[in-house]
NUMAR-444761 format. One record per residue (C-alpha): residue in three letters; x, y, z. Coordinates in pm, 1 decimal, decimal comma. Each point is the difference from the previous one (the first is absolute). Layout:
BEGIN
PT  code      east     north        up
PT   ALA         X         Y         Z
...
//
This chain:
BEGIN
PT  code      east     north        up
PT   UNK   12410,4    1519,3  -10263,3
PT   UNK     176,6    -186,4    -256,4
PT   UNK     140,5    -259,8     236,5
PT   UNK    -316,7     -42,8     178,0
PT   UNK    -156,6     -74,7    -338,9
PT   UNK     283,4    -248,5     -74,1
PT   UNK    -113,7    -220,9     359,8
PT   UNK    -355,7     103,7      57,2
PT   UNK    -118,5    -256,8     173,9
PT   UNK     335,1      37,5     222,5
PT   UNK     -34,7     346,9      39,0
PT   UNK    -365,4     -48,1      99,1
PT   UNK      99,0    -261,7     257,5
PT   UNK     248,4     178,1     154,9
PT   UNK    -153,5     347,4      71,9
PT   UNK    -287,0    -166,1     114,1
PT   UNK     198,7    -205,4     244,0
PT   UNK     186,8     334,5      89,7
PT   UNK    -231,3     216,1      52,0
PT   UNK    -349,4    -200,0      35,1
PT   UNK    -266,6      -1,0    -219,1
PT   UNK    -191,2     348,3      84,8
PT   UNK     326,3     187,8     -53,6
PT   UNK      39,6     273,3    -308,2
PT   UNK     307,0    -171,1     -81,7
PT   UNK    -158,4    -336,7     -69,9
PT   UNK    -278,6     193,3    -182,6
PT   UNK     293,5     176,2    -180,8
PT   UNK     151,7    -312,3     -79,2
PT   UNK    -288,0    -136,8    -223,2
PT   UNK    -173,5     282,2    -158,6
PT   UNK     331,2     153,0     -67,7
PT   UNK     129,6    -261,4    -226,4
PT   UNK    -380,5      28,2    -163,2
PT   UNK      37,8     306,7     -96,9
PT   UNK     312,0      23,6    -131,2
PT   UNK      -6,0    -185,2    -288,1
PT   UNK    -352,1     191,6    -159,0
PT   UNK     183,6     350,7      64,6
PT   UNK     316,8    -123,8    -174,9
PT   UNK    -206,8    -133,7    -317,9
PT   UNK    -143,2     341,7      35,3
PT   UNK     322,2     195,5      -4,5
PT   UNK      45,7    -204,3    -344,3
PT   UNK    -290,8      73,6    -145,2
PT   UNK      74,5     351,6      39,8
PT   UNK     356,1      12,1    -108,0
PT   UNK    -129,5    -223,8    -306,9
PT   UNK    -187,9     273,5     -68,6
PT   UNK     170,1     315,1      77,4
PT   UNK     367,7    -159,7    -166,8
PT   UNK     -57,5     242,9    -341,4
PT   UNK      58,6     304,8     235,8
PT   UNK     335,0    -131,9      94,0
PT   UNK     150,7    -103,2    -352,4
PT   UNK     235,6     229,7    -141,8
PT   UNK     -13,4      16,2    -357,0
//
């Protein structure tokens, strides 16, 4: 995921070229790469919030 976010456009291009554009993995390709950045500002979010239950004191 993280290398396919690195060389989207690239990434695009090539599983499109590779497996035409109706295939899962083109789809996979884009919305992928979509997603994964709102669901790791989410895992943030929650470990910004959730961080007192893990400090020792």
């Amino acid at each position: 995921m993280i290398g396919a976010s690195n060389h989207f456009e690239v990434a695009k291009a090539t599983a499109t070229m590779l497996f035409g554009l109706s295939s899962g993995a083109a789809l996979a390709t884009v919305v992928g790469v979509l997603i994964e950045v709102p669901v790791m500002l989410l895992l943030v979010k929650i470990c910004i919030k959730t961080k007192n239950w893990f400090i020792k004191e």
